[in-house]
C-alpha positions as CSV (number, residue, x, y, z in Angstrom):
1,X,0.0,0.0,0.0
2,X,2.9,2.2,-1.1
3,X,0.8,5.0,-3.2
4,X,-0.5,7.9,-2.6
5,X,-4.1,7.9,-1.8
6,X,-5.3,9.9,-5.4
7,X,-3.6,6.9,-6.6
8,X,-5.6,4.0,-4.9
9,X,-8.8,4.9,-6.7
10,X,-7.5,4.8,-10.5
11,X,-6.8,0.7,-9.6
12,X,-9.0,-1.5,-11.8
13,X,-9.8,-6.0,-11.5
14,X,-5.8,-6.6,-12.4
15,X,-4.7,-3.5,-10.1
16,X,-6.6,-4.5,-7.2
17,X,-5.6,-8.5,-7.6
18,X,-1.8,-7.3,-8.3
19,X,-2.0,-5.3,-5.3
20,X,-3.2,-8.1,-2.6
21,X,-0.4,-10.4,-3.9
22,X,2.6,-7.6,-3.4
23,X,0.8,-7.0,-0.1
24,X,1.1,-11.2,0.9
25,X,4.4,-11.2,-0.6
26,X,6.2,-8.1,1.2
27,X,4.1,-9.3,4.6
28,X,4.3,-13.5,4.0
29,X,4.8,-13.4,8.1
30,X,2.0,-12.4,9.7
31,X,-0.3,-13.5,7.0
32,X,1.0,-16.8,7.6
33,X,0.2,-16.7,11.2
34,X,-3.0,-15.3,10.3
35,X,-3.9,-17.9,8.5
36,X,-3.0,-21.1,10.6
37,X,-4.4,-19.4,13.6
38,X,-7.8,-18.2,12.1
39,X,-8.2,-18.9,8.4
40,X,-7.2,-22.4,7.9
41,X,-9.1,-23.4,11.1
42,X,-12.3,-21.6,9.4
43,X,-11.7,-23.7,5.9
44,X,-11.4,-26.9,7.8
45,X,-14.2,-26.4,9.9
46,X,-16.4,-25.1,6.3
47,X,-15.2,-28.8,4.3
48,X,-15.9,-30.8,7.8
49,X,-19.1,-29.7,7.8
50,X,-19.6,-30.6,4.1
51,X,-18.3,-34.1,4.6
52,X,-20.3,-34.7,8.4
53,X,-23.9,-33.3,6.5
54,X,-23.7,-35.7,3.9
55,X,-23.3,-38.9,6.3
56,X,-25.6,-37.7,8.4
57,X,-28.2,-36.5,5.7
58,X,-27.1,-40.2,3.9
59,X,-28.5,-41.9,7.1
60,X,-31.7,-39.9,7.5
61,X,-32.5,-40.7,3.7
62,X,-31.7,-44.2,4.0
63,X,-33.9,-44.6,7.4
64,X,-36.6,-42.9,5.7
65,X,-36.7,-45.7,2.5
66,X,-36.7,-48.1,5.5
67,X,-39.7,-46.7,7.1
68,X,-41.7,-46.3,4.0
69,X,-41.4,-49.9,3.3
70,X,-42.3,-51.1,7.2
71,X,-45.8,-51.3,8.5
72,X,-47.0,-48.5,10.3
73,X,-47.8,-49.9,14.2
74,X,-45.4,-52.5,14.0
75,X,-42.7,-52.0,16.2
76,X,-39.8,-52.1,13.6
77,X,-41.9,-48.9,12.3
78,X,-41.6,-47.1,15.8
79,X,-37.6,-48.4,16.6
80,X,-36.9,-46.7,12.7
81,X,-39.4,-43.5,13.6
82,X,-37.3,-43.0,16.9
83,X,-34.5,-43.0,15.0
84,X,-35.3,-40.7,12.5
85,X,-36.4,-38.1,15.1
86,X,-33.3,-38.4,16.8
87,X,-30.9,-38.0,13.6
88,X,-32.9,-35.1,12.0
89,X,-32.4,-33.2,16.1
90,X,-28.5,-34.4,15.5
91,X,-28.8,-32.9,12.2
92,X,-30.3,-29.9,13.3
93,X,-27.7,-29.3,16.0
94,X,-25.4,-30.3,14.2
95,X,-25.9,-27.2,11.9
96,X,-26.3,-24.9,14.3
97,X,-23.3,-25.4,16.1
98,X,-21.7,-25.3,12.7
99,X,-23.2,-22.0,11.8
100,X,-22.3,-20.2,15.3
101,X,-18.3,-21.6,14.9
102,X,-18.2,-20.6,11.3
103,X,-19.3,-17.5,11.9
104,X,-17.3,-15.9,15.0
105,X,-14.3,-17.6,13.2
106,X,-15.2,-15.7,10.3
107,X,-15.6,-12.5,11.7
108,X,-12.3,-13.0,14.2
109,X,-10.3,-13.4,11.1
110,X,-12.4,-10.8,9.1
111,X,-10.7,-8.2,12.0
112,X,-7.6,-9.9,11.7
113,X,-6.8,-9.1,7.8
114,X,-8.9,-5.6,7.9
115,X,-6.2,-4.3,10.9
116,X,-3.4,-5.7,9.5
117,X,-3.5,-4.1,6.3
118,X,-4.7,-0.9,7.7
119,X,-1.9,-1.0,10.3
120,X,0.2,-1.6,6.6
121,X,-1.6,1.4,4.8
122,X,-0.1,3.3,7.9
123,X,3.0,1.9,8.0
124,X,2.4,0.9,11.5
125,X,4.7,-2.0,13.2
126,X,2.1,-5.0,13.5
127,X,2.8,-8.0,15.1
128,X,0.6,-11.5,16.0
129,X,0.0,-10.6,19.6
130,X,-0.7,-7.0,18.9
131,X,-3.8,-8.2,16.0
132,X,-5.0,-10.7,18.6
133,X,-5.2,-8.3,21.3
134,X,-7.3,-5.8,19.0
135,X,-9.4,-8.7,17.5
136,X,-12.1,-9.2,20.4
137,X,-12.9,-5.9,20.4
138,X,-13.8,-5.5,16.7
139,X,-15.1,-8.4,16.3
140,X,-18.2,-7.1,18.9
141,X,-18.9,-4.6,16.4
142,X,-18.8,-6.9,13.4
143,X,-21.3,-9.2,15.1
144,X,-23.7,-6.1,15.4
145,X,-23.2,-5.8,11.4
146,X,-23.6,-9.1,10.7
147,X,-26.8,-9.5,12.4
148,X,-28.2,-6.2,10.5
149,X,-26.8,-8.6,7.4
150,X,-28.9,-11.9,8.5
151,X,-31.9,-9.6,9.2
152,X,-32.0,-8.1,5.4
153,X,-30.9,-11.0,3.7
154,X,-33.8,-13.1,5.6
155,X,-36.0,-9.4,4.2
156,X,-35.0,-9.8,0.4
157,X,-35.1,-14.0,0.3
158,X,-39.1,-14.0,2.1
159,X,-39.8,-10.9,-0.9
160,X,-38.1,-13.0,-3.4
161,X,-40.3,-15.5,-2.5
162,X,-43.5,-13.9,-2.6
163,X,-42.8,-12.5,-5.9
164,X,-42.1,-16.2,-7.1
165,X,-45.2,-17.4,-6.0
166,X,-47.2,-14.1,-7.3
167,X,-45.5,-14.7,-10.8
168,X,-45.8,-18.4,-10.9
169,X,-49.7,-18.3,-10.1
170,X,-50.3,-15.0,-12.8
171,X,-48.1,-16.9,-15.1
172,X,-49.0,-20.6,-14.3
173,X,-51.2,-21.4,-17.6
174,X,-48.7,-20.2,-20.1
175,X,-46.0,-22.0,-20.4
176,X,-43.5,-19.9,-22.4
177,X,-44.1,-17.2,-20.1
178,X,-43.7,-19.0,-16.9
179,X,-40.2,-20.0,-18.4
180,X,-39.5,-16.8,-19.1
181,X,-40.6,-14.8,-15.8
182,X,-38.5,-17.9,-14.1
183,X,-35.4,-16.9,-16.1
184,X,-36.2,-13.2,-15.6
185,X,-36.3,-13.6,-11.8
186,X,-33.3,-16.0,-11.3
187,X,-30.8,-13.3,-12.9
188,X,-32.6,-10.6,-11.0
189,X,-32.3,-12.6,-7.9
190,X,-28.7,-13.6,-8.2
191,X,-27.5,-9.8,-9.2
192,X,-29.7,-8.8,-6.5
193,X,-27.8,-11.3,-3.7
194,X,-24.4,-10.4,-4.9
195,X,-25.2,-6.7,-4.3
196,X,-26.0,-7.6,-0.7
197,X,-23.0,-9.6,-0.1
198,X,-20.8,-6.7,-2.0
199,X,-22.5,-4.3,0.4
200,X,-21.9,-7.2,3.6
201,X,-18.4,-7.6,3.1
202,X,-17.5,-3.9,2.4
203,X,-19.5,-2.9,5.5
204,X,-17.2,-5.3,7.5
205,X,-14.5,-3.2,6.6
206,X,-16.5,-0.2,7.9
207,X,-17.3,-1.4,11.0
208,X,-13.2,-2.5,11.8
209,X,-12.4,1.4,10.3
210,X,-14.9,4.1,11.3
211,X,-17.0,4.4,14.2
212,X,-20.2,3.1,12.3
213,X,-21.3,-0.4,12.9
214,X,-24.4,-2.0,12.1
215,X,-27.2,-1.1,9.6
216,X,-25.2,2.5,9.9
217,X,-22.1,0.3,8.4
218,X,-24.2,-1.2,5.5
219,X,-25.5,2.4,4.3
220,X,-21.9,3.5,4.7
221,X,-21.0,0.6,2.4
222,X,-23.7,1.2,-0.2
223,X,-22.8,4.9,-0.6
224,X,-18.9,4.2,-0.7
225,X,-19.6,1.4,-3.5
226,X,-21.4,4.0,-6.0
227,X,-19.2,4.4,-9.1
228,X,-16.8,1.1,-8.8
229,X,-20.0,-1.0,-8.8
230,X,-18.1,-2.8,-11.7
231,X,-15.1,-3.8,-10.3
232,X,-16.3,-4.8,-7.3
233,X,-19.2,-7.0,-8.9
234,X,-16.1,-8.7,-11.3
235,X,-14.2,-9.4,-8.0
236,X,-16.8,-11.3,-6.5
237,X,-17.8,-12.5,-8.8
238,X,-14.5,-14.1,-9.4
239,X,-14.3,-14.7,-6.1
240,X,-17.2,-16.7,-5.5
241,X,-16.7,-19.1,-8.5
242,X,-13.4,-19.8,-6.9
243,X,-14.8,-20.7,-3.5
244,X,-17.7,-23.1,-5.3
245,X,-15.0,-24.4,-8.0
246,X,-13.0,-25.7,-4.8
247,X,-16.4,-26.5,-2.9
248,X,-17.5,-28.4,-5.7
249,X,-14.3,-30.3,-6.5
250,X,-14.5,-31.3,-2.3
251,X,-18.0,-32.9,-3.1
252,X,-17.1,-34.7,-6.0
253,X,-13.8,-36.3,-5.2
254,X,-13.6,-36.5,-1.4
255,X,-17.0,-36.7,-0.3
256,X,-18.2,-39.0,-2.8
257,X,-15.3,-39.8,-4.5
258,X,-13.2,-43.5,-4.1
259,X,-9.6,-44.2,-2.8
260,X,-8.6,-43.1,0.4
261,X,-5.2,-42.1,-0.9
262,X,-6.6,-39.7,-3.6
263,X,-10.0,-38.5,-1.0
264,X,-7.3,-37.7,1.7
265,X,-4.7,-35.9,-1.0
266,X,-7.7,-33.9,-2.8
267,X,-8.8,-33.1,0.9
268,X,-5.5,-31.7,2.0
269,X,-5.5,-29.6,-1.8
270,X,-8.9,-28.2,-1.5
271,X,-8.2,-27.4,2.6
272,X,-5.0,-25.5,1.5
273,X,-6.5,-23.2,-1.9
274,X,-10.2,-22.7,0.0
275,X,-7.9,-21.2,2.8
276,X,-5.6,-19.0,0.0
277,X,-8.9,-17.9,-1.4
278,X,-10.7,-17.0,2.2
279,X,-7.5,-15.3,2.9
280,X,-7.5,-13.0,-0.7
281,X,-11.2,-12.6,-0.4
282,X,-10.4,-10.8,3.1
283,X,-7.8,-8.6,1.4
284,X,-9.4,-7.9,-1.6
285,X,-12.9,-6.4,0.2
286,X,-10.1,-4.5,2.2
287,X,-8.7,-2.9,-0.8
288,X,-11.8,-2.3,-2.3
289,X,-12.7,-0.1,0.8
290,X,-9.7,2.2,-0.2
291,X,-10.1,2.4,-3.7
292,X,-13.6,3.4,-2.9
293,X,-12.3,5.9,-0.1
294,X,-10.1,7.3,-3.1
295,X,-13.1,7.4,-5.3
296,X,-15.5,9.5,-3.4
297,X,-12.3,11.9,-2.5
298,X,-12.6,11.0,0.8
299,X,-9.2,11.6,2.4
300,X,-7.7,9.4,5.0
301,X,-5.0,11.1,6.9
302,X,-2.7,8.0,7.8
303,X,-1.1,9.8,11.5
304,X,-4.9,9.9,12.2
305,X,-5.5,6.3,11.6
306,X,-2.4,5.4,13.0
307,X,-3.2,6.5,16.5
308,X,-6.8,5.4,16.1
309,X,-5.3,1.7,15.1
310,X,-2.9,1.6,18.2
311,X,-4.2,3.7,20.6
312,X,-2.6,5.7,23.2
313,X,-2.2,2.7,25.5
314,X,-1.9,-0.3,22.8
315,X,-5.5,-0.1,23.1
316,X,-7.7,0.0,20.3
317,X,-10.0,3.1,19.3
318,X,-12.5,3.0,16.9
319,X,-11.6,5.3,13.9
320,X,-14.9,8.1,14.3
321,X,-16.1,9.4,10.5
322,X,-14.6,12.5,11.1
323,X,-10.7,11.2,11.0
324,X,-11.2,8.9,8.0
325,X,-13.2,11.9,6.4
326,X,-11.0,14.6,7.4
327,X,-11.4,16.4,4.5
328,X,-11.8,16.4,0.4
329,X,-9.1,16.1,-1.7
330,X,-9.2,17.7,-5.5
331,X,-8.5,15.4,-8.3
């Protein structure tokens, strides 16, 4: 993060992918740390999960083909019912705990990469102990954000839904035009979702870097992300087909693939790039915030930072709008 902040804005796709790479390179230390204290603990516990659903889920299907073919009354019928109710609670659990690990590892190593870099933009010394010591206190905020995230999310899928049904019943005796409306919907639906997640992940960055958290955060993030709407969409985009490339390879040749030489070697592959690619994805949506700082001509005075990144007493200060927006610089 060696240019000067006109600079940062005028980075496009290659830029911004050229510019996390010299970031890893020039910092390989405490990105590795990062990583096998967070990140790699995150991308295990993500392909675990993938791997434990589908034995349990295999189970519950293969219980439920029993007990369609067993008299109801008997008591074969009841054993096999018992045991379905208990699987689809372990199931159930199961998920949840998932969920709740995946998601305060996610946001512990969200505040890891987002200070780290910013402690790079300011050319501030940053060490392990110093990220893990700042890290609970961020990641309080970035909970708050998150849940504003899960509320509208939950909003715009239950719409989504409605409208579905809506179109599906106006459209229902035509054919061709339920076809259509269903094609219509799906690409309005899946450029609709990425915007969210755009707007998620850059109000993460928000939350670690100004004194706004919360729904606050996510209007933050929707202003800032006016005008590079473009390259932010492509890096997602790219982003995302990554993660389900390696998600999808997992499936295929370690969860239902054969040879325990090649399931544990393809394991071990897809555990190592779905933790390179968590690991970019942080510090890409990091990057992103500053070219969009740059963008809007929204200054960030890197002393200011500085001291709000360290505090006075090692302790860390939320950075307050007024800091990062201390003033607007002429292009």
């Amino acid at each position: 993060m060696d240019r000067e902040q006109e600079e940062i804005q005028f980075l496009g796709f290659f830029g911004v992918l050229k510019e996390s790479y010299n970031i890893v390179s020039s910092w390989t230390k405490n990105f590795s740390q990062i990583t096998l204290s967070m990140i790699l603990p995150l991308s295990l516990i993500y392909l675990a999960h993938i791997q434990i659903s589908e034995l349990l889920f295999t189970n519950i299907m293969h219980d439920e083909w029993v007990l369609d073919r067993t008299p109801v009354g008997s008591r074969s019928y009841n054993k096999v019912s018992d045991l379905l109710s208990s699987e689809w609670t372990a199931f159930f659990l199961f998920k949840i705990a998932y969920f709740l690990f995946f998601i305060v590892l996610a946001l512990l190593s969200t505040s890891a990469v987002v200070y780290t870099i910013a402690c790079i933009y300011t050319a501030k010394e940053v060490t392990l102990a110093k990220v893990m010591s700042v890290v609970p206190k961020v990641w309080k905020r970035l909970m708050v954000t998150f849940i504003w995230n899960f509320i509208i999310v939950f909003a715009y899928n239950v719409v989504s839904l409605l409208v579905l049904i809506v179109g599906l019943i106006l459209f229902g005796a035509i054919p061709a035009l339920v076809i259509a409306f269903v094609v219509v919907f799906t690409v309005l639906y899946l450029v609709g979702f990425l915007y969210v997640t755009m707007i998620w992940h850059l109000a993460t960055v928000v939350s670690v870097l100004e004194d706004c958290y919360g729904l606050n955060a996510m209007t933050k993030s929707q202003n800032l992300i006016k005008g590079k709407m473009g390259i932010s969409g492509a890096l997602f985009v790219v982003l995302l087909l990554c993660f389900f490339a390696i998600q999808t390879t997992f499936k295929f040749l370690v969860v239902f693939g054969s040879g325990t030489g090649t399931r544990i070697g393809v394991g071990i592959l897809c555990l190592v790039l779905m933790s390179i690619s968590m690991l970019f994805g942080l510090i890409i949506q990091t990057i992103i915030y500053f070219v969009c700082k740059s963008y809007h001509h929204e200054n960030i005075d890197k002393s200011t930072l500085a001291d709000h990144l360290g505090g006075y007493l090692g302790e860390y200060v939320p950075l307050k709008s007024k800091d990062v927006q201390l003033e607007q610089f002429e292009v």
